[in-house]
C-alpha atoms as an extended CHARMM CRD file, in Angstrom:
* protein
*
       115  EXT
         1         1  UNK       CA            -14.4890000000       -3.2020000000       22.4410000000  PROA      1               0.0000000000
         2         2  UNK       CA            -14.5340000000       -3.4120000000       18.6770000000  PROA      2               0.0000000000
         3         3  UNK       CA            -15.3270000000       -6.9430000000       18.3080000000  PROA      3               0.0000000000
         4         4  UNK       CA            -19.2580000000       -6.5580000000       18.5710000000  PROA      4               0.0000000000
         5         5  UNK       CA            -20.9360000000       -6.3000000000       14.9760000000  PROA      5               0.0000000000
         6         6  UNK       CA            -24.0410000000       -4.0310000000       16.2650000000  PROA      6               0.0000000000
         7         7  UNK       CA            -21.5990000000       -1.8190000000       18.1270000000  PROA      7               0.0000000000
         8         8  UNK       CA            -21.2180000000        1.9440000000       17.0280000000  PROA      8               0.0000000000
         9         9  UNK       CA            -18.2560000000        3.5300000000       16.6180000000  PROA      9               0.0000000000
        10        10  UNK       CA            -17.6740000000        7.2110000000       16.6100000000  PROA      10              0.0000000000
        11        11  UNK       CA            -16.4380000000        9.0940000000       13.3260000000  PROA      11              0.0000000000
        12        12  UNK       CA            -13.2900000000        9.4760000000       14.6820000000  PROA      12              0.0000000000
        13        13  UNK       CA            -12.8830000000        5.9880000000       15.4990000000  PROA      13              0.0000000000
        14        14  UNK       CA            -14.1960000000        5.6000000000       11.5150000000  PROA      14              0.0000000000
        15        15  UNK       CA            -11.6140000000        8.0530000000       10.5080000000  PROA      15              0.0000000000
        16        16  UNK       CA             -8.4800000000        6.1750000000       11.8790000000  PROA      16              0.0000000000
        17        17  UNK       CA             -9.5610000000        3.0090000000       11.0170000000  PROA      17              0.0000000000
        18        18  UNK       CA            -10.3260000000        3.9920000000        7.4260000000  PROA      18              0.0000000000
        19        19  UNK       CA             -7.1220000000        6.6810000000        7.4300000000  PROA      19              0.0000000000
        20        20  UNK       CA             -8.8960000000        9.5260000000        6.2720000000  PROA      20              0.0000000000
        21        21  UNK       CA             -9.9630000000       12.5700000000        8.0420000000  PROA      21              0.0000000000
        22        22  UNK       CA            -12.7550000000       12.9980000000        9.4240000000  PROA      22              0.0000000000
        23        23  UNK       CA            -13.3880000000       15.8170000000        7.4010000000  PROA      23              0.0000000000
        24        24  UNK       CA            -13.4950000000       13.7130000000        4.3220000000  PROA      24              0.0000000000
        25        25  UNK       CA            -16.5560000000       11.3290000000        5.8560000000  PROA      25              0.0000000000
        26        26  UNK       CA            -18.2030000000       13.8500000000        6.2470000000  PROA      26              0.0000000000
        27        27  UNK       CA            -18.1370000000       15.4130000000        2.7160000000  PROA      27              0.0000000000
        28        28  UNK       CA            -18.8540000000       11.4210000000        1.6800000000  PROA      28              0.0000000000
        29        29  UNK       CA            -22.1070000000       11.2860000000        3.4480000000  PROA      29              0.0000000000
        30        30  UNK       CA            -23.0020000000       15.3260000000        1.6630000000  PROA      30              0.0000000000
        31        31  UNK       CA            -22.1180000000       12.7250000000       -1.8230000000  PROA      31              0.0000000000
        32        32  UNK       CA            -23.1740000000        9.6190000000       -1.4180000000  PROA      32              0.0000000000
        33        33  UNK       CA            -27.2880000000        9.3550000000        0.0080000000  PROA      33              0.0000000000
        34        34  UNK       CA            -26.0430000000        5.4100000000        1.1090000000  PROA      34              0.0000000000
        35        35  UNK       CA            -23.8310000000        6.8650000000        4.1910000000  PROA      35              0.0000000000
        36        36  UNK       CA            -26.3960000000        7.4390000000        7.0670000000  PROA      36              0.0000000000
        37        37  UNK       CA            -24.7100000000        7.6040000000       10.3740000000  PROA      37              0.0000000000
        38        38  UNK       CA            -27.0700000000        7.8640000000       13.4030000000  PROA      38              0.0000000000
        39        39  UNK       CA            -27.1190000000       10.9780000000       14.6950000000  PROA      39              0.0000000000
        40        40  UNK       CA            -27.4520000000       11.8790000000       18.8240000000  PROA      40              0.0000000000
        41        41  UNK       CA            -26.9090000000       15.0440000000       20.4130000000  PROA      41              0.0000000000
        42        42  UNK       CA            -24.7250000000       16.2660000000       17.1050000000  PROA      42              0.0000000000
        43        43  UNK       CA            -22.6960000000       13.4000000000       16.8460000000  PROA      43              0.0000000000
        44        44  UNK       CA            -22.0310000000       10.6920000000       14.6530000000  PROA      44              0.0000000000
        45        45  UNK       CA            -22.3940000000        7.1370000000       15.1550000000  PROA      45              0.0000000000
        46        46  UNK       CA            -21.3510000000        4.5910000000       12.4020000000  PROA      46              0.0000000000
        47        47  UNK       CA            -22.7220000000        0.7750000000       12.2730000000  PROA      47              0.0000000000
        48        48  UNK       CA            -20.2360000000       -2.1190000000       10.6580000000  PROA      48              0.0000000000
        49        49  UNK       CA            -22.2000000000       -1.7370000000        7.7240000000  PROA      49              0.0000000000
        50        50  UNK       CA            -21.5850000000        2.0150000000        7.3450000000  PROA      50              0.0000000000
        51        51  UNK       CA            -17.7590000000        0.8870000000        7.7290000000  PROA      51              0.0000000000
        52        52  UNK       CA            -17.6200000000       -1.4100000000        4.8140000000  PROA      52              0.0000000000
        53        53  UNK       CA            -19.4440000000        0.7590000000        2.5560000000  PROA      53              0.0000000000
        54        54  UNK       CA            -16.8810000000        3.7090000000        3.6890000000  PROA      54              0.0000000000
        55        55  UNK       CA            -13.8860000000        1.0740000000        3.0410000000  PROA      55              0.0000000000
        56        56  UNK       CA            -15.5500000000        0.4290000000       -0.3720000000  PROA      56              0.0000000000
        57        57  UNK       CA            -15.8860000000        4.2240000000       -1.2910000000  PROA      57              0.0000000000
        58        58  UNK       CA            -12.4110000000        4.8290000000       -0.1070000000  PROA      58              0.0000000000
        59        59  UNK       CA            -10.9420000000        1.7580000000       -1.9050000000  PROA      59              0.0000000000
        60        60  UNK       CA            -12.8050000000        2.9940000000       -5.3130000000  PROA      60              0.0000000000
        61        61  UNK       CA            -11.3700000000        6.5450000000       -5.0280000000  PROA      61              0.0000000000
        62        62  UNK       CA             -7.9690000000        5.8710000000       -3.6930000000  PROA      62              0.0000000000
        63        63  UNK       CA             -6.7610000000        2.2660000000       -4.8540000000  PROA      63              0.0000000000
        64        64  UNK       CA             -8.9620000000        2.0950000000       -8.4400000000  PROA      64              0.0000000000
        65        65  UNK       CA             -9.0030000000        5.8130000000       -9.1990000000  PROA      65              0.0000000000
        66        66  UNK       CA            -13.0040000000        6.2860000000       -9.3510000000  PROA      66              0.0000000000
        67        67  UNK       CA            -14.1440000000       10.3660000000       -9.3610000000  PROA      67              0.0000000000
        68        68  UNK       CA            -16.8010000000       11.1090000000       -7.0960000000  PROA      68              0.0000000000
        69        69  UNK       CA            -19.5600000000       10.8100000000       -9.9360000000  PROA      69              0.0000000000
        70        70  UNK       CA            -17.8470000000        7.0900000000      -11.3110000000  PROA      70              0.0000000000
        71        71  UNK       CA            -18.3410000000        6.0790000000       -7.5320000000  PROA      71              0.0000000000
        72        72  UNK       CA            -21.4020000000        7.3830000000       -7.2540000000  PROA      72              0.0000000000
        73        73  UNK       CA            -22.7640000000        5.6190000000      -10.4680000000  PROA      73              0.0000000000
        74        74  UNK       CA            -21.1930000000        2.5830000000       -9.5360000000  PROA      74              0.0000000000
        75        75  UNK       CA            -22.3440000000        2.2010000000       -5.7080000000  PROA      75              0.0000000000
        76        76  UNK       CA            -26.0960000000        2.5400000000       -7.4260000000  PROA      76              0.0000000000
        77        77  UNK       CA            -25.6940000000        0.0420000000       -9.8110000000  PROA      77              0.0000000000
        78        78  UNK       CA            -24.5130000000       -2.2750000000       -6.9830000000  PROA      78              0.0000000000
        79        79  UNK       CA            -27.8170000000       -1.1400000000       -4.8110000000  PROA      79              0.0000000000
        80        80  UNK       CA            -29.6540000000       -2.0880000000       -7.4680000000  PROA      80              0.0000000000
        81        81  UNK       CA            -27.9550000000       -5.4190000000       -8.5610000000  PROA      81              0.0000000000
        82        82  UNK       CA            -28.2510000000       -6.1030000000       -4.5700000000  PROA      82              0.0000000000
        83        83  UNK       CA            -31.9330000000       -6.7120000000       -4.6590000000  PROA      83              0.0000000000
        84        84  UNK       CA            -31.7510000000       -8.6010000000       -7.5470000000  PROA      84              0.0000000000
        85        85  UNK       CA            -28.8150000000      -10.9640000000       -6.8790000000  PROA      85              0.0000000000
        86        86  UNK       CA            -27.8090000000      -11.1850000000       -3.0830000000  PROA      86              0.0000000000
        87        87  UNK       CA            -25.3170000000      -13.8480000000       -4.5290000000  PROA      87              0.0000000000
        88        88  UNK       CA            -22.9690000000      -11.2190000000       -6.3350000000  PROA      88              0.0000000000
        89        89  UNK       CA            -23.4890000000       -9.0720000000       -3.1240000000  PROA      89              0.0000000000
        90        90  UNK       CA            -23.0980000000      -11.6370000000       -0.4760000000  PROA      90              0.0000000000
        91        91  UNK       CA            -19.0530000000      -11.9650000000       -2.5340000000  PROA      91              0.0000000000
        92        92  UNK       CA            -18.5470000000       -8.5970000000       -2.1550000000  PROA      92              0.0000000000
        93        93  UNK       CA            -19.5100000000       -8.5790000000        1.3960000000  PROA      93              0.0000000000
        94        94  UNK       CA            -16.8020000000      -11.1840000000        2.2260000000  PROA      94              0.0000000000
        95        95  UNK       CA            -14.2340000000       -9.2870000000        0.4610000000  PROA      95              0.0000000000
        96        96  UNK       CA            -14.7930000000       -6.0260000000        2.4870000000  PROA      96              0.0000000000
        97        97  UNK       CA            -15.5880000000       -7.9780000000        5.6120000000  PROA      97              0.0000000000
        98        98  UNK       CA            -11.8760000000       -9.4730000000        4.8820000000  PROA      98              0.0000000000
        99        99  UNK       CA            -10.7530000000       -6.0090000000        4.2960000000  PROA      99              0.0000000000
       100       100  UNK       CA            -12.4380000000       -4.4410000000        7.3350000000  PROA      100             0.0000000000
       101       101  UNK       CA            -11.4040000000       -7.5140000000        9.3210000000  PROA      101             0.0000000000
       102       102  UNK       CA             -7.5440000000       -6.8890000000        8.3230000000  PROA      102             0.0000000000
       103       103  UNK       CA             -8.3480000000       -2.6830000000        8.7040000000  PROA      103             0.0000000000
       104       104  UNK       CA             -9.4450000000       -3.9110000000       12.3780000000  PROA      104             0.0000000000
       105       105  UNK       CA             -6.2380000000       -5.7070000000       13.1490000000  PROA      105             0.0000000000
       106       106  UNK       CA             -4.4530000000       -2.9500000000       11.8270000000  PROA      106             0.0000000000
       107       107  UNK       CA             -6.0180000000       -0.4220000000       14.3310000000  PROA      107             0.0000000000
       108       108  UNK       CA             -5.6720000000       -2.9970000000       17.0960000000  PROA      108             0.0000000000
       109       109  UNK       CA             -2.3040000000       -3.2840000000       17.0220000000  PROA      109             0.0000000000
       110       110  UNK       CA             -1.5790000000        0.8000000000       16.0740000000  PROA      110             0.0000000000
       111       111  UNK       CA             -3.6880000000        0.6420000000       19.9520000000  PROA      111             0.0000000000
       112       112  UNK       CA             -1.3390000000       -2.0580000000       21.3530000000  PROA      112             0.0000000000
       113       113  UNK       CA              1.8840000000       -0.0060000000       20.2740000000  PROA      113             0.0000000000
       114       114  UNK       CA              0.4060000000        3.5580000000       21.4170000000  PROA      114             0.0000000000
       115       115  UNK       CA             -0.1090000000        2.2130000000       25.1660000000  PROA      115             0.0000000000
């Protein structure tokens, strides 16, 4: 179910995982141009990669205390940096793979317990 990378996962599926509303992703994507969730028939679909970026955003405005501009500056500077050192990138991948990873578990067994 969620174990397959290329799968897409709804934005309430996001929402839970992430434990925001789903109200909230969707003022993220009117803030920050990185967030593009395919859209069919009206709804949205987010890729892993569209996770971990959301987990970032989150973590930067909830655990570190970013503003929406501070975020904003910062996930451009790490655009940038990311085309000229995938190393740096590649580290901060595996963190919020780890963090989506443990986010995954989380929801997994909040599943287990609500069945």
């Amino acid at each position: 179910m969620l174990k397959t990378e290329n799968a897409y996962r709804t934005i309430t599926e996001v929402a839970e995982l992430l434990q925001v509303p789903a109200s909230v992703l969707r003022f993220w994507e009117t803030q920050f141009h990185q967030i593009k969730p395919t859209k069919r028939m009206g709804r949205r679909y987010y890729q892993a990669e569209d996770v971990v970026l959301l987990a970032r955003i989150r973590d930067y405005l909830y655990k570190e205390g970013f503003t929406i501009k501070g975020v904003q500056k910062r996930l451009k500077n790490a655009f940038k940096n990311e085309n000229v050192s995938e190393i740096n990138s590649s580290q901060n991948k595996a963190e919020s793979s780890d963090a989506l990873i443990e986010s995954l578990s989380d929801l997994k067994r909040y599943l287990a317990d609500y069945i």
